[in-house]
C-alpha positions as CSV (number, residue, x, y, z in Angstrom):
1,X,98.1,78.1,79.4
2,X,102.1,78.5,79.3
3,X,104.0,76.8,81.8
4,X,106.1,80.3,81.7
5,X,106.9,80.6,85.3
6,X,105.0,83.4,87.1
7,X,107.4,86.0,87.5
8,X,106.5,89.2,88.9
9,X,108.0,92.6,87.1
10,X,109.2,93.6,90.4
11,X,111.2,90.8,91.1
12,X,112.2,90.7,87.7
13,X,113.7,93.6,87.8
14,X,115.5,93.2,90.9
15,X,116.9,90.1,90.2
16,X,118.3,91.8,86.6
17,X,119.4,94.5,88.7
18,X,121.4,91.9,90.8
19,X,122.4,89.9,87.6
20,X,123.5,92.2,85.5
21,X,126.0,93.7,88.0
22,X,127.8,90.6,88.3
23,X,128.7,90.8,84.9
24,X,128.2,88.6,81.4
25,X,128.5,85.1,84.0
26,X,125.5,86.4,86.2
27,X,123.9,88.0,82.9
28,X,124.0,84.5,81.0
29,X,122.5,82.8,84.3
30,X,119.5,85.4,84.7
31,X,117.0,82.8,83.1
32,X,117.8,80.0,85.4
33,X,117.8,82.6,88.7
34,X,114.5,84.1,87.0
35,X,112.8,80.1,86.1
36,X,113.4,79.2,90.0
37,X,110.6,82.0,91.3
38,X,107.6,80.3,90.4
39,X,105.8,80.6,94.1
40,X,102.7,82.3,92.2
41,X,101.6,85.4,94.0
42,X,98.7,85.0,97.2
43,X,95.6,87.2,96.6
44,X,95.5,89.5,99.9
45,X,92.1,89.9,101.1
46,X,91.0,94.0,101.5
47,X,88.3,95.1,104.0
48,X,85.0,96.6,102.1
49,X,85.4,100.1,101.2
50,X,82.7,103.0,101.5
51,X,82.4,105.6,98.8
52,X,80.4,107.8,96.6
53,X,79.3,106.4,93.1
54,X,78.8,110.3,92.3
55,X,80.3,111.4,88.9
56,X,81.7,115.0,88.8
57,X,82.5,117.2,86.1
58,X,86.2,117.9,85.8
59,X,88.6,120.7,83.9
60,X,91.9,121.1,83.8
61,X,93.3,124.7,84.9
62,X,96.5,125.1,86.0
63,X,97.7,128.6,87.1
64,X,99.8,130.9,85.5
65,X,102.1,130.8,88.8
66,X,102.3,126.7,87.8
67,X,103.5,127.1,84.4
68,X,105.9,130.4,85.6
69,X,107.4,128.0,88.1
70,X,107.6,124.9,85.3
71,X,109.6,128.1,83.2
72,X,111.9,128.8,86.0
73,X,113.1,125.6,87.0
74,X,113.9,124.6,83.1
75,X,116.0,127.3,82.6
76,X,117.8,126.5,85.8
77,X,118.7,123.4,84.8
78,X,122.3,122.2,86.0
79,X,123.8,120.4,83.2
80,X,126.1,117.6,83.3
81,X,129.3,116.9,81.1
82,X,128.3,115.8,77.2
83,X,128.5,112.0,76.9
84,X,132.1,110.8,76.1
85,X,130.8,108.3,72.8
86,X,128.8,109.2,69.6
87,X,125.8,107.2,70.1
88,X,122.8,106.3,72.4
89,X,124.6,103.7,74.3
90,X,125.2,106.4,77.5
91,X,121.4,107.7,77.3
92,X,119.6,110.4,75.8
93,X,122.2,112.6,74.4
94,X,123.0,115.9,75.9
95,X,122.4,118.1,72.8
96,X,119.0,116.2,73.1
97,X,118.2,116.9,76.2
98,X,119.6,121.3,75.8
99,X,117.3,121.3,72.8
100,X,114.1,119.9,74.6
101,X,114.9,122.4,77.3
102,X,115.1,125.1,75.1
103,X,111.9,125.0,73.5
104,X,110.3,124.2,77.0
105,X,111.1,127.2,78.2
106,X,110.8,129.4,75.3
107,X,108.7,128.2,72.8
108,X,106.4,125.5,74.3
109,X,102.5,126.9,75.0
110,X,100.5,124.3,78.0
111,X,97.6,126.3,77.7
112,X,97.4,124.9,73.6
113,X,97.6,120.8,75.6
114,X,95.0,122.3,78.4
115,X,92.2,123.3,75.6
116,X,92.4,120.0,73.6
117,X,92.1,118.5,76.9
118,X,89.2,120.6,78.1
119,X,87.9,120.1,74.5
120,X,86.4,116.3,75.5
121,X,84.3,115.8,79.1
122,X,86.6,114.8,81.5
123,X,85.1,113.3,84.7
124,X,86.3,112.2,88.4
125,X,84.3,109.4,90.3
126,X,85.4,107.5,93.4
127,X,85.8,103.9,92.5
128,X,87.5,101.5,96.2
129,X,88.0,104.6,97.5
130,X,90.3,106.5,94.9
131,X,88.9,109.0,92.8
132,X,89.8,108.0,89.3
133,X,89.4,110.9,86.6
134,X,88.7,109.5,83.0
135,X,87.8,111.1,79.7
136,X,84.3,110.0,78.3
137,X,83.1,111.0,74.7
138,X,79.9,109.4,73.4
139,X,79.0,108.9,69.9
140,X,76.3,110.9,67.9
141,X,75.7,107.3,66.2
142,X,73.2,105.2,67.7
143,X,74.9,101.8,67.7
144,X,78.2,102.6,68.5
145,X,80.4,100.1,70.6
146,X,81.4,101.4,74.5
147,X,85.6,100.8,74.5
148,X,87.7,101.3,77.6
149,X,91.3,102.4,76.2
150,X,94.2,102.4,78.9
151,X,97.7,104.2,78.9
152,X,100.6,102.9,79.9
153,X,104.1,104.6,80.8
154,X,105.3,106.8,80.5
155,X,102.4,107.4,78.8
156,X,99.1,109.4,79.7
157,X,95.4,110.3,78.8
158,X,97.6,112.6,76.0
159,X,98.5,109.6,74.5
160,X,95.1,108.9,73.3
161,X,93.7,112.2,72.2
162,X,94.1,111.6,68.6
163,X,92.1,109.2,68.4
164,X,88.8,110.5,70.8
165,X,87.3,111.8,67.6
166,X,88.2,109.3,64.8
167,X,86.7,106.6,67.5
168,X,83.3,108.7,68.0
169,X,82.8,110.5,64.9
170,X,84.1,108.1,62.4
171,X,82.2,109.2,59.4
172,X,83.8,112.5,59.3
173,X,87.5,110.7,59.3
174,X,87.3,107.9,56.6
175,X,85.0,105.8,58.3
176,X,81.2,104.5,58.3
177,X,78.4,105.0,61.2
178,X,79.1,101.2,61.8
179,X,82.2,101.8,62.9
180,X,81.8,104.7,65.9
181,X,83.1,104.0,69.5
182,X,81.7,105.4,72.7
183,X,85.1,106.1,74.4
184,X,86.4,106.0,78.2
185,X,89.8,107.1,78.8
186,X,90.8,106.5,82.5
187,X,94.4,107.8,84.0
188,X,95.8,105.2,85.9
189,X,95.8,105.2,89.7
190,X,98.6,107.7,90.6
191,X,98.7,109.1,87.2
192,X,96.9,112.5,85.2
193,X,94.5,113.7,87.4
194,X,93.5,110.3,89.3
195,X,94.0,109.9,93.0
196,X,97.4,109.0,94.1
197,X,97.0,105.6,96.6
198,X,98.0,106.5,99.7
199,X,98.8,102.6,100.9
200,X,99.9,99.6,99.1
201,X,97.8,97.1,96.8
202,X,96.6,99.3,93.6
203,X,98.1,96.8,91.2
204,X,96.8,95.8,87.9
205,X,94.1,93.4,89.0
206,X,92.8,96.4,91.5
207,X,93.3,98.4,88.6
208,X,91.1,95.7,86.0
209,X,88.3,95.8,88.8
210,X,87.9,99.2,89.0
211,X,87.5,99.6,85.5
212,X,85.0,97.0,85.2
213,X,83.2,99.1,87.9
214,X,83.4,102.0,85.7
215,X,82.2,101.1,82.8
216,X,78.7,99.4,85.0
217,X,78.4,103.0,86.6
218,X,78.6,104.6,83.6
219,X,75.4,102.0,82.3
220,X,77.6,100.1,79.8
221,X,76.0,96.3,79.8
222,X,78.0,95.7,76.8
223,X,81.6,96.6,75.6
224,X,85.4,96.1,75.1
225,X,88.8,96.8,76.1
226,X,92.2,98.1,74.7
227,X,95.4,98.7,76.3
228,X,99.2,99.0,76.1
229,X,102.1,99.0,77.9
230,X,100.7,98.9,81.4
231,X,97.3,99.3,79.9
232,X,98.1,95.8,78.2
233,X,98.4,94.4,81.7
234,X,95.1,96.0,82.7
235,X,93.2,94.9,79.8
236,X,94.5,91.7,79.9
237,X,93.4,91.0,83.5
238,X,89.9,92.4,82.6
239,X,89.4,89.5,80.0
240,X,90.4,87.2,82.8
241,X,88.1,88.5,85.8
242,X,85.4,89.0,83.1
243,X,83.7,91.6,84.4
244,X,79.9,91.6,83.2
245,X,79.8,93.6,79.8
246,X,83.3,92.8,78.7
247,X,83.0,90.7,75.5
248,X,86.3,91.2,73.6
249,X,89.7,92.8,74.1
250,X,92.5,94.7,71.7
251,X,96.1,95.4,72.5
252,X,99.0,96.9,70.6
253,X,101.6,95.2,73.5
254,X,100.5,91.4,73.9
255,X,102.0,89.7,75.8
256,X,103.0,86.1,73.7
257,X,106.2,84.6,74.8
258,X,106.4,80.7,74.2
259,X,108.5,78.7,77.0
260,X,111.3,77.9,74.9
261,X,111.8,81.8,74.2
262,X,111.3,82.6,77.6
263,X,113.6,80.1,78.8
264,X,116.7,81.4,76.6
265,X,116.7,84.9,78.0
266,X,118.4,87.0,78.3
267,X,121.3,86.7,76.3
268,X,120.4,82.8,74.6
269,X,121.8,80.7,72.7
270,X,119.0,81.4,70.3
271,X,116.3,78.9,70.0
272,X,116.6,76.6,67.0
273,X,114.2,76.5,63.9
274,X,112.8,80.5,64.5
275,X,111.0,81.9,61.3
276,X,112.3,85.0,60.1
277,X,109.4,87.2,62.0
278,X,110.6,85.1,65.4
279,X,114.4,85.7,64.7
280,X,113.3,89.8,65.1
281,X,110.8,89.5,67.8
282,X,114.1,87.6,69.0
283,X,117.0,90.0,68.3
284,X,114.6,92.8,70.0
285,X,114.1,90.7,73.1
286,X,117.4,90.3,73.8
287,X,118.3,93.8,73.5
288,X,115.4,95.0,75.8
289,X,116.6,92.1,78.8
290,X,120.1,93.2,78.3
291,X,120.0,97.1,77.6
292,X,116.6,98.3,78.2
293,X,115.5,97.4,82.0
294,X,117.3,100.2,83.3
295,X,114.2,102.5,84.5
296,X,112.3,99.1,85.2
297,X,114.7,97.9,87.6
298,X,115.0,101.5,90.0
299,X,110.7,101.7,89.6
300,X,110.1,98.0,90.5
301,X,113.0,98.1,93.0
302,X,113.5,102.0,94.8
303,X,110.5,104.2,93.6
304,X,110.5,106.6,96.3
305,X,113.9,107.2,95.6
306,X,113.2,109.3,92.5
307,X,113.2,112.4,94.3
308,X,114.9,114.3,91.5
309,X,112.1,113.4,89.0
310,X,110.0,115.9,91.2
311,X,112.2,118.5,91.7
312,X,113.4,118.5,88.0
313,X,111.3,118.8,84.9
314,X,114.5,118.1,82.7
315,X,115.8,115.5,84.7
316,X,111.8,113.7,84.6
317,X,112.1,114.7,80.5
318,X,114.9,112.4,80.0
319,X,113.7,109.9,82.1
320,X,110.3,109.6,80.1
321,X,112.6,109.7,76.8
322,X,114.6,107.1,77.9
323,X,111.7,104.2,78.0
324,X,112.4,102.2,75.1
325,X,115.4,102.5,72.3
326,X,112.8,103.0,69.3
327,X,111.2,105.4,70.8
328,X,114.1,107.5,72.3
329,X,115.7,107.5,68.3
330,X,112.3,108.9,67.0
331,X,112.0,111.9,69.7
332,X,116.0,112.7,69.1
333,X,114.6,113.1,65.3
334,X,112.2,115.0,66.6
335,X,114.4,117.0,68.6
336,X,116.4,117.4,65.6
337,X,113.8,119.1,63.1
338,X,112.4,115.7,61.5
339,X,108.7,115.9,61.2
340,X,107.5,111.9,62.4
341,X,105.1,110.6,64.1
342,X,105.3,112.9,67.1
343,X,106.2,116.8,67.2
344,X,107.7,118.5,69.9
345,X,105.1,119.7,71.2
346,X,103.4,116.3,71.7
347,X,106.2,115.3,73.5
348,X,106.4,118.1,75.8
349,X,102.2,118.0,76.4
350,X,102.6,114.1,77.7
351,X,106.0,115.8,79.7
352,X,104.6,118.8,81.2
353,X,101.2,116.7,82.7
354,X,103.2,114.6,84.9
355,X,105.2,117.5,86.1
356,X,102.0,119.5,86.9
357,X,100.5,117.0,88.4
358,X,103.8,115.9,90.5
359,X,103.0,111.8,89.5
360,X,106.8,111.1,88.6
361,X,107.1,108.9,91.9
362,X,103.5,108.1,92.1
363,X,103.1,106.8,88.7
364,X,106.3,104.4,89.4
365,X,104.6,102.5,92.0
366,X,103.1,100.8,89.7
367,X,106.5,98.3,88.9
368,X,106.6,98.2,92.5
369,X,103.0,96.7,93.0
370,X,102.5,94.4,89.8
371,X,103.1,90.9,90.8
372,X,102.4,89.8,87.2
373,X,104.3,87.8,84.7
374,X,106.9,89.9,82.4
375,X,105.0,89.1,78.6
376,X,104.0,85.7,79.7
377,X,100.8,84.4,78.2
378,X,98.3,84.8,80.7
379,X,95.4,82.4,78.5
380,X,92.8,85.2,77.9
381,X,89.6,83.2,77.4
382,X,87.8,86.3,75.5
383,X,88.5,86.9,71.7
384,X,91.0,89.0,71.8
385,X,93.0,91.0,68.6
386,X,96.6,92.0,68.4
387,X,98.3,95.1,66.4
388,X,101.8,94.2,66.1
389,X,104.0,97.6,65.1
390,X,107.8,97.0,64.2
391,X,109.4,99.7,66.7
392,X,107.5,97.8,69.9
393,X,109.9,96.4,72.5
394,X,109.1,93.7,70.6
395,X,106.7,92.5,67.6
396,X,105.0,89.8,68.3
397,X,104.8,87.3,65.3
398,X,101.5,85.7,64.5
399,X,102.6,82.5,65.7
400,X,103.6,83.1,68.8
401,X,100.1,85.0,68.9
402,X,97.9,82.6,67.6
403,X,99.4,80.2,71.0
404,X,99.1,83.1,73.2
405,X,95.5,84.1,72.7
406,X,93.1,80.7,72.0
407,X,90.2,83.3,70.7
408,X,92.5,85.1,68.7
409,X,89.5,87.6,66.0
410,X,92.4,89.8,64.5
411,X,95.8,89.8,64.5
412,X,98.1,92.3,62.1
413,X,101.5,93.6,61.3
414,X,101.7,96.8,60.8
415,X,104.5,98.8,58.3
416,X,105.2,101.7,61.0
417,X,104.9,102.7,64.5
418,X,106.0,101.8,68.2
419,X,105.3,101.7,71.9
420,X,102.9,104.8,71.7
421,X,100.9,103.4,68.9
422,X,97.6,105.8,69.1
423,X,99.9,108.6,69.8
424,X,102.6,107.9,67.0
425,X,100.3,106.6,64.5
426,X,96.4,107.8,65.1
427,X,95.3,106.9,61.7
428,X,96.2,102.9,61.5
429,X,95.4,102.6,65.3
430,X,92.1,103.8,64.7
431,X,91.9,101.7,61.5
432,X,93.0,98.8,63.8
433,X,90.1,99.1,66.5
434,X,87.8,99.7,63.8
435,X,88.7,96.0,62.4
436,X,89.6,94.3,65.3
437,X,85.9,94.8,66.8
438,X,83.6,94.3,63.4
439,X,83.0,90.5,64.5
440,X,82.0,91.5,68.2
441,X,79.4,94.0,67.3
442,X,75.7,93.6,67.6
């Protein structure tokens, strides 16, 4: 287990917030403000809840009024001044942001995203009192392996729609019967079409539960987990509550940082002797802590306050865009007629179901609630595998890994991809779960 101090990403953020606003003094002394919160967090005890254990048939059909309004209000848009520099460094880029817009309320067809949803069996069932919708698509193949897959954000069930088929039906995309998946895809508490908590406490250990619950209701006795981003966090407090069934775990965001590491952000000096796969998980690092906590820090801190994320689609569209540097560079590509990864129209799809479903503010309470470390190792006592892509916040190296995760089954570096690994790159994220979970099954 690391001695990483147990810092919670709310208090992270504010603290950076705080930090960073005093300027490069405050932003070289964020560590040592950061390394004094170690009071772990208290569990809070939560009277029994009463609820259905019905599962109900779900479909997505939004009106034509919906999508008229979504129409209206792009086109409205009131645009600010151009950025005065050449670059990122201001935010997504105003020429961006008009050509998005343009093809949203033009071009852009929901109904194409609401058939490929409606194409799998979605589902609602109440789990502590929430109804929590998830996608569930069983395999024709006898002995396929149950996996529980979880989105992060500003991500979404639409994140992992490439892959539904690959996972169940692998024989007709490159793979063998021995391969196929049963898949459950949940949306997140406040997210898609789950339930939007309506009082404090759905963090990701509330979240970890209910999924174990899930995956028992839906008569799984035996399966595993994947997540990123958020859906890391999840899946990582799975493996460590154990729910009955759970046997292994995969995630494409681990969370790996050794002490020493930890202890020199934000900013450094640079820990001595790092290999040339720590010296970029490094150089990433320290551009995240000191350029990329933006949106963390006003979700973790103010989430209410992002009253203009709901009454603007553009305004939400550049927000989502601006999650991560490497992921921001590959939509402005996008954007600007490269074919990579993503298309426009995936970006819009993920875009357009948070606006529909009006989770822009909901969906940020998350930050607010997790109490968890910021990618601390947590010492997940289940085998556990690890796809590290280059354009993640960071890539993990497999040393920092191998300390992270004692169980480790599977660990590898992959040549291309980032944050939204099934999304951006179906065909080696399915190629990774197929791998990672050989040695599990029965």
């Amino acid at each position: 287990m690391s001695n990483t101090p147990h810092v919670d990403r709310r208090h992270f953020v504010s603290v950076a917030a705080a930090t960073v606003a005093a300027g490069p003094l405050g932003l070289a002394g964020l560590s040592r403000r950061l390394h004094a919160m170690t009071a772990p967090p208290t569990d809070v005890a939560r009277p029994a809840a009463t609820y259905t254990t019905d599962i109900r048939p779900f479909r997505v059909a939004f009106s034509d009024a919906e999508l008229a309004d979504l129409r209206r209000r792009v086109a409205a848009t009131k645009w600010p001044d151009r950025e005065t520099v050449a670059d990122d460094t201001q935010g997504v880029r105003l020429a961006v942001t008009q050509a998005l817009a343009r093809y949203w309320a033009t071009d852009y067809d929901w109904r194409k995203c609401e058939a490929r949803l409606n194409a799998v069996p979605n589902f609602i069932t109440e789990i502590d009192g929430l109804d929590v919708h998830f996608i569930h698509a069983r395999s024709k193949h006898e002995h396929a392996l149950p996996i529980i897959i979880t989105h992060g954000w500003p991500g979404s069930i639409v994140e992992q729609l490439k892959v539904v088929a690959p996972l169940t039906d692998p024989t007709a995309h490159g793979g063998s019967a021995a391969d196929a998946f049963h898949v459950v895809i949940p949306s997140l508490p406040g997210h898609g079409f789950s339930g939007k908590p309506t009082a404090t406490g759905w963090d990701p250990q509330r979240v970890a539960r209910a999924w174990g619950t899930l995956m028992t209701r839906l008569g799984y006795s035996r399966y595993v987990a994947q997540g990123g981003d958020w859906g890391n966090a999840v899946t990582e407090q799975m493996a460590l509550q154990r729910p009955p069934g759970l046997v292994a775990i995969h995630t494409n965001m681990p969370a790996t940082l050794p002490d020493n590491v930890a202890n020199a952000l934000p900013a450094g000096p640079e820990p001595a002797g790092l290999s040339a796969d720590e010296k970029y998980a490094w150089d990433q690092l320290t551009y995240f802590y000191q350029h990329g906590l933006g949106y963390a820090q006003e979700m973790a801190g103010r989430p209410q306050t992002l009253y203009a994320l709901a009454d603007s689609p553009v305004g939400l569209a550049a927000w989502m865009l601006d999650h991560d540097d490497r992921s921001r560079a590959l939509i402005t590509r996008v954007f600007d007629g490269t074919s990579e990864g993503l298309t426009r129209d995936d970006i819009l799809d993920n875009a357009t179901l948070y606006w529909l479903t009006n989770t822009a503010v909901s969906s940020a309470r998350l930050y607010w609630e997790s109490k968890l470390a910021f990618f601390a190792p947590k010492g997940v006592p289940l085998p556990a595998a690890v796809s590290a892509f280059p354009d993640e916040i960071y890539t993990a190296p497999r040393s920092w890994t191998e300390k992270a995760y004692p169980k480790l089954i599977h660990y590898n570096r992959l040549p291309k991809g980032g944050h939204f690994a099934a999304w951006e790159q179906p065909v080696l994220f399915t190629n990774e779960l197929r791998t990672a979970f050989r040695s599990v099954r029965t």
